[in-house]
VEXDREN-2710 file (C-alpha; in Angstrom, 1 decimal):
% VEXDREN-2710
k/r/px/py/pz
1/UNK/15.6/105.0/73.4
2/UNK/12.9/105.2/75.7
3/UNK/13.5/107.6/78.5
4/UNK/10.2/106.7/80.2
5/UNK/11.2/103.5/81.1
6/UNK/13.9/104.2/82.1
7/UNK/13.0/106.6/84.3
8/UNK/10.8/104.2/86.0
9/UNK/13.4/102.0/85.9
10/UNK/15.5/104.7/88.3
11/UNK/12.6/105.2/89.9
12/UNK/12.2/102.0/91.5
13/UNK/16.3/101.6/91.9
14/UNK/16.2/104.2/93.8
15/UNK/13.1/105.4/95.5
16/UNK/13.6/102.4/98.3
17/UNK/17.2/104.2/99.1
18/UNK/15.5/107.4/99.8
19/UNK/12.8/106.0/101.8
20/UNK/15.0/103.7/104.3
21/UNK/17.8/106.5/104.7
22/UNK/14.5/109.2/105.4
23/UNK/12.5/106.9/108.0
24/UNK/16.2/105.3/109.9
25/UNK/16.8/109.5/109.7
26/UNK/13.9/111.1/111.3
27/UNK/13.4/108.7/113.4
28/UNK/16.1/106.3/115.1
29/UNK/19.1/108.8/114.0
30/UNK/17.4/112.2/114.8
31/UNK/19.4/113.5/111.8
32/UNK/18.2/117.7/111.3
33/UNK/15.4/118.5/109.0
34/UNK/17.6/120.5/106.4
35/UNK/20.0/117.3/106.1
36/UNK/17.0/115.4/105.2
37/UNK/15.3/117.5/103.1
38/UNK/18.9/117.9/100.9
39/UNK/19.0/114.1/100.9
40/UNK/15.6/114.4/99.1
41/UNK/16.4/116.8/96.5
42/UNK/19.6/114.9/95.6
43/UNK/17.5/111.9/95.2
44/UNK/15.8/113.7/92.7
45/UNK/18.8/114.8/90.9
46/UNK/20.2/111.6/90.9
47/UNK/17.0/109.9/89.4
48/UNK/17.0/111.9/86.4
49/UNK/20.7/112.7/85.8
50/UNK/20.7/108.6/85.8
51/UNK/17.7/108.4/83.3
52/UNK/19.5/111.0/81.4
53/UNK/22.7/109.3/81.9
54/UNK/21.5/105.8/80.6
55/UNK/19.9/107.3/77.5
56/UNK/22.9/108.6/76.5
57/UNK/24.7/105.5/77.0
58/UNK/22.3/103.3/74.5
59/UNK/22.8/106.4/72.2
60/UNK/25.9/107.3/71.8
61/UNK/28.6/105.5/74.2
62/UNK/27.6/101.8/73.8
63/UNK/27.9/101.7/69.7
64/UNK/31.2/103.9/69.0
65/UNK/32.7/101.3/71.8
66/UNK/31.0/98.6/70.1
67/UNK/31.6/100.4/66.3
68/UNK/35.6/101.0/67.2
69/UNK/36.1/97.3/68.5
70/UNK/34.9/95.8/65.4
71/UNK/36.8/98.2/63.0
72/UNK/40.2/98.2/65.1
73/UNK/39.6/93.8/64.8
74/UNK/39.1/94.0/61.1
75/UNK/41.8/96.0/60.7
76/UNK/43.3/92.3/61.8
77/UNK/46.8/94.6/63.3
78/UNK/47.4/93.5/66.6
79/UNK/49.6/96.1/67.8
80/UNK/47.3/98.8/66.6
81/UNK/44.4/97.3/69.0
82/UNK/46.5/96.5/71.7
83/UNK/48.0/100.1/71.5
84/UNK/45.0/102.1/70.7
85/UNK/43.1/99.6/73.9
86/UNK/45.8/101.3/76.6
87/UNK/45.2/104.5/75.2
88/UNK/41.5/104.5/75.9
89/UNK/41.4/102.3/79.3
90/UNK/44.2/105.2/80.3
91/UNK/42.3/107.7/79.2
92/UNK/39.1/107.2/80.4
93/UNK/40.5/105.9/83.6
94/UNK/42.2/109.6/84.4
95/UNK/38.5/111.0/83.4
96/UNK/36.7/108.7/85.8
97/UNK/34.8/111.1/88.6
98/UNK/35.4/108.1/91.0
99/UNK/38.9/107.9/91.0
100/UNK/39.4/111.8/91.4
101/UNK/37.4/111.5/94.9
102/UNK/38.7/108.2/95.5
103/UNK/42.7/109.7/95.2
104/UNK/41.3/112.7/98.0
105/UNK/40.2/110.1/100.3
106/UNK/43.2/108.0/100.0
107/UNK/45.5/111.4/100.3
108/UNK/43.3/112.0/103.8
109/UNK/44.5/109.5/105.3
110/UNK/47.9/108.9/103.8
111/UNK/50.3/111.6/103.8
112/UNK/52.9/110.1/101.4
113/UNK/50.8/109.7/98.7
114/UNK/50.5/112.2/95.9
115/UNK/47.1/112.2/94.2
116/UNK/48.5/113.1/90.7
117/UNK/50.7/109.8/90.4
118/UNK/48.1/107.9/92.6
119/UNK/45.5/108.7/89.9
120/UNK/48.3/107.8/86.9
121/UNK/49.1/104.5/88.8
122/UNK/45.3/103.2/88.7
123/UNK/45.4/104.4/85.1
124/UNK/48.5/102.7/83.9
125/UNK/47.1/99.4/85.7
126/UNK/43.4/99.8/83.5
127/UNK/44.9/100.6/80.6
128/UNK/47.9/97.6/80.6
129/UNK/45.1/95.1/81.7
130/UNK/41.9/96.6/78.9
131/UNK/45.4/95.3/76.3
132/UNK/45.8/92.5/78.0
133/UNK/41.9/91.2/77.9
134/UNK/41.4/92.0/74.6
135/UNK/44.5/90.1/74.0
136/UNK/42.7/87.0/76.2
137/UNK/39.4/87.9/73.6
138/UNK/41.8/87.6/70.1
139/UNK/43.7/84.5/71.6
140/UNK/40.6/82.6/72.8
141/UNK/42.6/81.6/76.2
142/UNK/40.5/80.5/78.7
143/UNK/38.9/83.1/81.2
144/UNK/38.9/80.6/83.9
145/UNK/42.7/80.0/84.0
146/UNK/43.6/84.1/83.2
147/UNK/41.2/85.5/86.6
148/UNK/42.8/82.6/88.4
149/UNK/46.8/83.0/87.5
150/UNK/45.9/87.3/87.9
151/UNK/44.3/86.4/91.3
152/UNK/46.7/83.8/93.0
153/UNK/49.6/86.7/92.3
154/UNK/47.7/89.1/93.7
155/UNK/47.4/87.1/96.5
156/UNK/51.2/86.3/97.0
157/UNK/51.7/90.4/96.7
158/UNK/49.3/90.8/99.6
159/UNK/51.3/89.1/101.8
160/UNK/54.4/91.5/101.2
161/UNK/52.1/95.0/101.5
162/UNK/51.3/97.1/104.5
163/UNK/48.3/96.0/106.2
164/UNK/46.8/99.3/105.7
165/UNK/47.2/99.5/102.1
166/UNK/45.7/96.0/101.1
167/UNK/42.2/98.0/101.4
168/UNK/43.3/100.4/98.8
169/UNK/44.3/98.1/96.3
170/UNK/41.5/96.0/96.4
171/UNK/39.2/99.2/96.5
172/UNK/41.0/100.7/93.3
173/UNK/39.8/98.1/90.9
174/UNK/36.2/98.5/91.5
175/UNK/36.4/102.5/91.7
176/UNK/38.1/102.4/88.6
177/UNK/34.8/101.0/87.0
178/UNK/32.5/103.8/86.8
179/UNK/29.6/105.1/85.0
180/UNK/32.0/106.6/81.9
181/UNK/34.7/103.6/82.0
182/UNK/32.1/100.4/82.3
183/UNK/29.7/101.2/79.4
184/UNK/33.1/101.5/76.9
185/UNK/35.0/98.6/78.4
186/UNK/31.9/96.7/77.9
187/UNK/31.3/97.9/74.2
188/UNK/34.7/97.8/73.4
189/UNK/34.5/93.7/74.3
190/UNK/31.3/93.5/72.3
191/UNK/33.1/95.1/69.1
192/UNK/35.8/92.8/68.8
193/UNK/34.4/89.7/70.3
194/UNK/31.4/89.9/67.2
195/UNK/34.0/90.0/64.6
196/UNK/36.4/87.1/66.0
197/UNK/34.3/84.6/68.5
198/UNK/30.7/85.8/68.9
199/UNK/29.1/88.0/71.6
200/UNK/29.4/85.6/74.4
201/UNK/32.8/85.7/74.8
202/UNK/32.5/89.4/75.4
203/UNK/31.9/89.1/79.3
204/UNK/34.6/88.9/81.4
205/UNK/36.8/92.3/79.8
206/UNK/36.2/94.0/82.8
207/UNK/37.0/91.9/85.6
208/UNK/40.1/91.7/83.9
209/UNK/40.6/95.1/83.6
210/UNK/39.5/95.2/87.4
211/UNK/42.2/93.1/88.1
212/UNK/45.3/96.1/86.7
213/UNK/44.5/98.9/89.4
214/UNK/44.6/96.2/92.1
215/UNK/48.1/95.2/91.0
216/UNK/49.2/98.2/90.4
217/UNK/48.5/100.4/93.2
218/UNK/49.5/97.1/95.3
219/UNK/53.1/97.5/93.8
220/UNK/52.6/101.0/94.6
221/UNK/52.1/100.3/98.4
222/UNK/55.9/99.2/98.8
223/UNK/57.1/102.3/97.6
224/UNK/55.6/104.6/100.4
225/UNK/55.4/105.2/103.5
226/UNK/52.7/104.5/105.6
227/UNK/52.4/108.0/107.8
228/UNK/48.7/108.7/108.2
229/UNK/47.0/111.9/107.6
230/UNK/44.1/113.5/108.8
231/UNK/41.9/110.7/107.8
232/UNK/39.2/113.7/106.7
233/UNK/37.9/114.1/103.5
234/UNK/38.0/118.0/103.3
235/UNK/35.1/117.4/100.1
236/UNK/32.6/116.2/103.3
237/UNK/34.2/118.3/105.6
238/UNK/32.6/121.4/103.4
239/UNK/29.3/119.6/102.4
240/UNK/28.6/119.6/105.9
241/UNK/29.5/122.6/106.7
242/UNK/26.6/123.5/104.4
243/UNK/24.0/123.9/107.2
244/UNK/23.0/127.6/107.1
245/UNK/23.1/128.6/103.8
246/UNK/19.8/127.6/103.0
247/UNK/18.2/124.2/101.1
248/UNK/19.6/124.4/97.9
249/UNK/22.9/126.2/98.7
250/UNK/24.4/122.7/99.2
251/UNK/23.6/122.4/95.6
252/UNK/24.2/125.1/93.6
253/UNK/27.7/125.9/95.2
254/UNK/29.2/122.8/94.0
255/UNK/27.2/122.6/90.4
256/UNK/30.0/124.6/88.9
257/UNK/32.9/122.5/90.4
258/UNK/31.2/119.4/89.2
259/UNK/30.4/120.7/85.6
260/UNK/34.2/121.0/85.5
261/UNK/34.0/117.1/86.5
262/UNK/31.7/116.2/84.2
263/UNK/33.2/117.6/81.4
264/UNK/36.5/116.5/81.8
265/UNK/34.9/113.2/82.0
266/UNK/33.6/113.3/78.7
267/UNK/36.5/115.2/77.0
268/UNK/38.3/112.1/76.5
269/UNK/35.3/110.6/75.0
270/UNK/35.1/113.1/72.9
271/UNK/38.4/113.4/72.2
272/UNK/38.6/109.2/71.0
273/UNK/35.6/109.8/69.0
274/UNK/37.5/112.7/66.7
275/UNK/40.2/110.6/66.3
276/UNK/38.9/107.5/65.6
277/UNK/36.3/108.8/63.2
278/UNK/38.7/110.7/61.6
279/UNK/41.1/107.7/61.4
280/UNK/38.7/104.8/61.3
281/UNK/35.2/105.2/61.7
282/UNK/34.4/106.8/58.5
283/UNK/30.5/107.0/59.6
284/UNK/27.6/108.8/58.1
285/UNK/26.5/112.2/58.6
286/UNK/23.1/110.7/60.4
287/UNK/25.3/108.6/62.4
288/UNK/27.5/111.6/64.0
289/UNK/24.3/113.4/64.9
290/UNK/23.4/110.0/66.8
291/UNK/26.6/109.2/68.9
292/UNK/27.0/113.4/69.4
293/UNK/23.3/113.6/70.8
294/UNK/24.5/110.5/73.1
295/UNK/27.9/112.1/74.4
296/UNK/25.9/115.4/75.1
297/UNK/22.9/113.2/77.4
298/UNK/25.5/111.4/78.9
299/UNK/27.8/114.3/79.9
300/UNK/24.3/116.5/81.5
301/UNK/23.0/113.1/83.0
302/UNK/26.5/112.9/84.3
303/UNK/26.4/116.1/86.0
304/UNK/23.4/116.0/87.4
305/UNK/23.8/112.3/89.1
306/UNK/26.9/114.0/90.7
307/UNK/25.5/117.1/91.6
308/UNK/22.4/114.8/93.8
309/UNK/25.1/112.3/94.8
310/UNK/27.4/114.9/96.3
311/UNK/24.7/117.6/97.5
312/UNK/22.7/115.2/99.5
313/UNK/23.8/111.8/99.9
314/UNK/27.0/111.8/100.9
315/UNK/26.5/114.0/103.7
316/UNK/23.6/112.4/105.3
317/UNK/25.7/108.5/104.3
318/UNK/28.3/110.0/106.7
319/UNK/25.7/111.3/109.4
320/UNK/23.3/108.4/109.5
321/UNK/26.4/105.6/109.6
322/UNK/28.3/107.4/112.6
323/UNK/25.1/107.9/114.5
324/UNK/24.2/104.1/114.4
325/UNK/27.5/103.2/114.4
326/UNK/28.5/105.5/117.7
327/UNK/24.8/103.9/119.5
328/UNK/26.5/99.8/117.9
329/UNK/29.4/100.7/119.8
330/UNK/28.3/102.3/123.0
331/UNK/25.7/100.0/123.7
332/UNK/25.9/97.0/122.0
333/UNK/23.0/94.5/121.5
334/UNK/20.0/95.4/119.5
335/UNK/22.0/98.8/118.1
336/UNK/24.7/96.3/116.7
337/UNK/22.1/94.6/115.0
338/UNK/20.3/98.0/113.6
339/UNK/23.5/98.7/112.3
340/UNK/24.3/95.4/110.2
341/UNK/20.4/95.2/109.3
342/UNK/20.7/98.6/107.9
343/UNK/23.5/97.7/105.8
344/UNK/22.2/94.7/104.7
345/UNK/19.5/96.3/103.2
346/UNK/21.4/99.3/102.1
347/UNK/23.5/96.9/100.1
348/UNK/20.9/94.8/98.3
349/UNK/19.3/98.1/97.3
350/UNK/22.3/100.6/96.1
351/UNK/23.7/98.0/93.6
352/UNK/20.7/98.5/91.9
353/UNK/21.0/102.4/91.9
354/UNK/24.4/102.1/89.9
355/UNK/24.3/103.3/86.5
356/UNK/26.9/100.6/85.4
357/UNK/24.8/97.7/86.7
358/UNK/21.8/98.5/84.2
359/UNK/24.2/98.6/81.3
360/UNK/25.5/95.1/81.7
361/UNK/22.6/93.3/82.9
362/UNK/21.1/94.7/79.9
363/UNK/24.0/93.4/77.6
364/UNK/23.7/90.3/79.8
365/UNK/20.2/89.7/78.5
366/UNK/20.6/90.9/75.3
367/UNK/23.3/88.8/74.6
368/UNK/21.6/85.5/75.9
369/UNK/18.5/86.5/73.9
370/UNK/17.1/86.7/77.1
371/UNK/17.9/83.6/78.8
372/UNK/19.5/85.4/81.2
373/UNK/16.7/87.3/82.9
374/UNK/18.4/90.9/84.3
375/UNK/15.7/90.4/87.7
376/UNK/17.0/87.5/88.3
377/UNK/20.7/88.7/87.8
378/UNK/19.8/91.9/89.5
379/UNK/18.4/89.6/92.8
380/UNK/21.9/87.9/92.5
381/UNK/23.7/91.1/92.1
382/UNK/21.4/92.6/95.5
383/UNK/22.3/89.6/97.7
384/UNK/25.8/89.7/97.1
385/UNK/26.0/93.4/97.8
386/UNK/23.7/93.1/101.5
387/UNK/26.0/90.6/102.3
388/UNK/29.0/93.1/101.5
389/UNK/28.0/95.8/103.1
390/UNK/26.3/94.0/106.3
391/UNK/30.2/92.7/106.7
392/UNK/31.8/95.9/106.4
393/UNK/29.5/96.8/108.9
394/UNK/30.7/94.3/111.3
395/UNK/34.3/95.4/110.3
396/UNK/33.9/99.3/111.4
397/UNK/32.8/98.4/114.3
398/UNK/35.0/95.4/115.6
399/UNK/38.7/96.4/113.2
400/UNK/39.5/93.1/112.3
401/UNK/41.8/92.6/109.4
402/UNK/40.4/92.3/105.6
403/UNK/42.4/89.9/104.8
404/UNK/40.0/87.1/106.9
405/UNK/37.3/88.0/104.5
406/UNK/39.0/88.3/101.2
407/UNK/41.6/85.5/101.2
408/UNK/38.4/82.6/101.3
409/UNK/36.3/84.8/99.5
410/UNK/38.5/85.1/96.9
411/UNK/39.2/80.9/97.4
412/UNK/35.8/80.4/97.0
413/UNK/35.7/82.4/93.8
414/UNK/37.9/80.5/92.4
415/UNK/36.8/76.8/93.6
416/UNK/33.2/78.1/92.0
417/UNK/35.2/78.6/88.5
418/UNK/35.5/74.8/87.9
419/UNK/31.6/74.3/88.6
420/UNK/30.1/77.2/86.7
421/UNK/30.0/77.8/82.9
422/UNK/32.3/80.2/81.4
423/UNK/30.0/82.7/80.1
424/UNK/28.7/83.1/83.8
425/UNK/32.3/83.4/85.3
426/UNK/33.0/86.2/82.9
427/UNK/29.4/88.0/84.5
428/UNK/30.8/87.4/87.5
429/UNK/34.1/88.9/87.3
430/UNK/32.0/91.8/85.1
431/UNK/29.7/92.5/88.1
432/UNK/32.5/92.3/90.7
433/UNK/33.6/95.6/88.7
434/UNK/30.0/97.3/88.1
435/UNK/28.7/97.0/91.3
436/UNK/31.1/99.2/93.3
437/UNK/30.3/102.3/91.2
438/UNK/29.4/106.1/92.3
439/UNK/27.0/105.7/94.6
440/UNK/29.0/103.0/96.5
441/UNK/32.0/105.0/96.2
442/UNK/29.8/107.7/97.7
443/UNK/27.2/107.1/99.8
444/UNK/27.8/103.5/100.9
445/UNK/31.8/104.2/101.4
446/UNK/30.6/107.6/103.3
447/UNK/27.8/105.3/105.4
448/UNK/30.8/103.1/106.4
449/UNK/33.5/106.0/107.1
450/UNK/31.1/107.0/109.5
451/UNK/30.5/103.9/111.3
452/UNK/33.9/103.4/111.8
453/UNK/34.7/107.1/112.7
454/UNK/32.4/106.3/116.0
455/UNK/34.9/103.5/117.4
456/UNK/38.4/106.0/117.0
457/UNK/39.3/103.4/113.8
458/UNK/38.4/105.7/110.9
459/UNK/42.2/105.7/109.2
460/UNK/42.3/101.9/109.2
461/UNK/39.2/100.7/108.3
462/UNK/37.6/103.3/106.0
463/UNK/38.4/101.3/102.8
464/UNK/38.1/97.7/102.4
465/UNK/34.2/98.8/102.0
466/UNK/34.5/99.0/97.8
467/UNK/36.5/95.8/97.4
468/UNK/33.5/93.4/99.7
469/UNK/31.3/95.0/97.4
470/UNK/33.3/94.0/94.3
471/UNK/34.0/90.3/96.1
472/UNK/30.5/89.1/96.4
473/UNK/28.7/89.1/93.1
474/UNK/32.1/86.7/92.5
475/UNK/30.3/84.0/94.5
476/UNK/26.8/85.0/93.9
477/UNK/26.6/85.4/89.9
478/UNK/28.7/82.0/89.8
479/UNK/26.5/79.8/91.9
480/UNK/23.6/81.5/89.6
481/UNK/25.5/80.0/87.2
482/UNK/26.0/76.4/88.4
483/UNK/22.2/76.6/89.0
484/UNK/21.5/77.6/85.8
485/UNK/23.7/74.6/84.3
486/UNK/22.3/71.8/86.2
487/UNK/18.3/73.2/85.3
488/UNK/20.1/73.1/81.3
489/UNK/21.0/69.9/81.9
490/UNK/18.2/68.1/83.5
491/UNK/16.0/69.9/80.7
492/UNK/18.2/68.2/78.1
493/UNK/18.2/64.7/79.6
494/UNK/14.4/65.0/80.1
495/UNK/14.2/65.7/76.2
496/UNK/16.5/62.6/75.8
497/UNK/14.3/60.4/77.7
498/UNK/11.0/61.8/76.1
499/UNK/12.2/60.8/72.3
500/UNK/13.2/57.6/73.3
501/UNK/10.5/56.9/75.0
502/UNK/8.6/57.8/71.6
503/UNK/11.4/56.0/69.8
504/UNK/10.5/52.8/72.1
505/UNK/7.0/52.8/71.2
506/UNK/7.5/53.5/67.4
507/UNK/9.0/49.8/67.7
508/UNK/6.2/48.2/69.7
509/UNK/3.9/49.2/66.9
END
């Protein structure tokens, strides 16, 4: 563990965020000083809660995933791993941050929804589909043919829901991947993948899982209403009401309410950890101390992303995206174009801020023994999200339906599958998840809500924003992949030709 690096590491994630949002803010949007300023400190919080964070996560959280895989797979019981698999995707799931503000947002601006079964719908969807993709892991069936069966019906479902609620449901499965749900899914796939089929076969656990929420809280959809509600997040309503209590009010006044959050996000951690150790695990004294000092970095660099992420940057998201959003709509022209620029570039740089994102594209290149360079992923990873975001953009602006963007995504998705490798389909589907963490959820989703709040159409077209973000790396990561294959090849066949060329002129002499 070397918190230096990654500190720089967060550094230069994050830094360019800060800078962009600051320079489009004092100068195009004339956003106040004091809005600003908070939008600075929070940067600061979230750079070293997610150094913090990320040190905790190669100490603790990545090997008792990776420790309680392997030791529920040599156990060789298939009912105890497909059992004990629910009970952690469910549990965790409940504990995600994300899907607590998510549930508020979706309550906003849908009436008949109640949070609490919301929240235990998205939970039961996780946890049925972690069984189900470890199952896929034990079984060896193909990931190419389980993504595209799960996908086709979800499809056929979307034609039978609400228009309003296909957003949602595709939104769901990439809140649901977080920064305390990814890094176990992901070590949970390592630990029993090395036991039965080898490491590479890992990838691809969590675009499953990814895949449950969507379903689920699509099924969901026919059983309610569709009355709208205020479509106001009372959590942003108070952060900016925050204006005249002075710079750092904004941050201490929620520090307590999010210790609660981060706690209860770790609790379950903690709570699997007991049991499993108790049950299972059976480690050494020294390697307690490790995975404790872990849980305890994660859970204060937990709290302290949060507290920057919901002290400054949500706020000033909101403020900056209905300010160029309300001058896109009024006038048009070169605003419309500041607007989709500005998200384009927003997009290819937040990816890289989430804490998720870092934890697989270092599995990624650990895994390939560094084939797989995490820049090059990472450039992948950044084009597919500008393109998201400079899309949802267009969307908050002009309303048009979802569905014309994720129906041939989605196609294409799936027509890439038969052209790329498995291992980088499994990335794919991974990074589809990873991507759309907190500071999407946060920031980006709080960037778009405001651009669309300018044009009247804030209850339809505030989600949708998550779920382009969770489409693109789909395409981007597989055409990376189809690149990577055909340099492979032509490598190999240059070989081929170079020894029998020497095998030619072994028999001249």
């Amino acid at each position: 563990m070397n918190l230096i690096e990654k500190l720089k590491e967060t550094v230069i994630s994050v830094l360019p965020v800060m800078v962009i949002v600051i320079l489009l803010g004092a100068s195009v949007a004339h956003l106040p000083f004091l809005m600003l300023a908070r939008f600075f400190i929070g940067g600061l919080f979230l750079i070293l809660g997610l150094t913090i964070f990320l040190a905790g996560v190669d100490l603790g959280i990545q090997p008792m995933g990776e420790r309680i895989g392997a030791e529920l797979t040599k156990k060789r019981n298939l009912g105890l791993l497909l059992f004990c698999a629910f009970l952690i995707g469910f549990l965790v799931t409940v504990a995600e941050p994300d899907i607590q503000v998510f549930g508020s947002q979706v309550k906003s601006v849908f009436s008949s929804v109640n949070k609490n079964v919301f929240v235990f719908v998205i939970a039961g969807g996780v946890g049925i589909f972690l069984l189900l993709g470890l199952l896929r892991s034990v079984l060896d069936f193909s990931i190419k043919i389980s993504l595209s069966v799960l996908y086709i019906l979800i499809f056929i479902l979307v034609h039978f829901v609400p228009e309003g609620f296909i957003g949602v449901g595709f939104d769901s499965g990439g809140a649901t991947t977080g920064p305390m749900t990814v890094p176990f899914i992901l070590a949970l796939g390592l630990g029993v993948s090395s036991v039965r089929q080898g490491d590479k076969e890992s990838f691809g656990l969590t675009g499953i899982t990814s895949v449950g929420p969507v379903l689920a809280v699509l099924i969901y959809g026919f059983f309610i209403s569709q009355e709208s509600g205020s479509g106001v997040d009372s959590d942003i309503v108070q952060a900016s009401a925050l204006g005249s209590e002075g710079l750092m009010y904004s941050f201490t006044s929620i520090m307590p309410h999010i210790l609660k959050d981060a706690v209860f996000s770790v609790l379950p951690v903690v709570f699997l950890f007991v049991v499993f150790q108790v049950s299972l695990l059976h480690m050494t004294k020294r390697q307690v101390i490790r995975i404790v000092i872990g849980i305890i970095y994660s859970f204060v660099g937990l709290w302290l992303f949060l507290v920057g992420v919901n002290g400054g940057f949500t706020e000033t998201g909101r403020q900056l995206g209905y300010v160029l959003g309300k001058k896109a709509f009024d006038f048009g022209g070169g605003w419309f174009a500041l607007l989709i620029i500005t998200g384009l570039i927003l997009g290819a740089i937040v990816v890289c801020a989430e804490p998720a994102v870092w934890v697989l594209t270092e599995q990624v290149e650990a895994v390939s023994g560094g084939t797989i360079k995490r820049r090059l992923l990472l450039v992948f990873l950044s084009s597919g999200a500008a393109v998201a975001i400079g899309l949802a953009m267009v969307r908050a602006v002009c309303g048009f339906s979802l569905k014309w963007i994720l129906i041939p995504g989605y196609a294409l998705s799936l027509i890439l599958m038969i052209f790329s490798p498995s291992l980088f389909t499994g990335i794919a589907f991974d990074s589809g998840g990873v991507a759309s963490g907190p500071i999407t959820s946060t920031f980006v989703l709080s960037f778009a809500l405001g651009a669309a709040g300018c044009s009247g159409s804030e209850s339809n077209d505030i989600f949708g924003v998550i779920a382009l973000v969770a489409m693109t790396p789909l395409i981007a990561i597989q055409i990376l992949g189809i690149i990577y294959s055909f340099k492979k090849n032509r490598e190999l066949k240059n070989r081929a030709a170079c020894i029998q060329r020497n095998i030619d002129s072994l028999g001249d002499l």
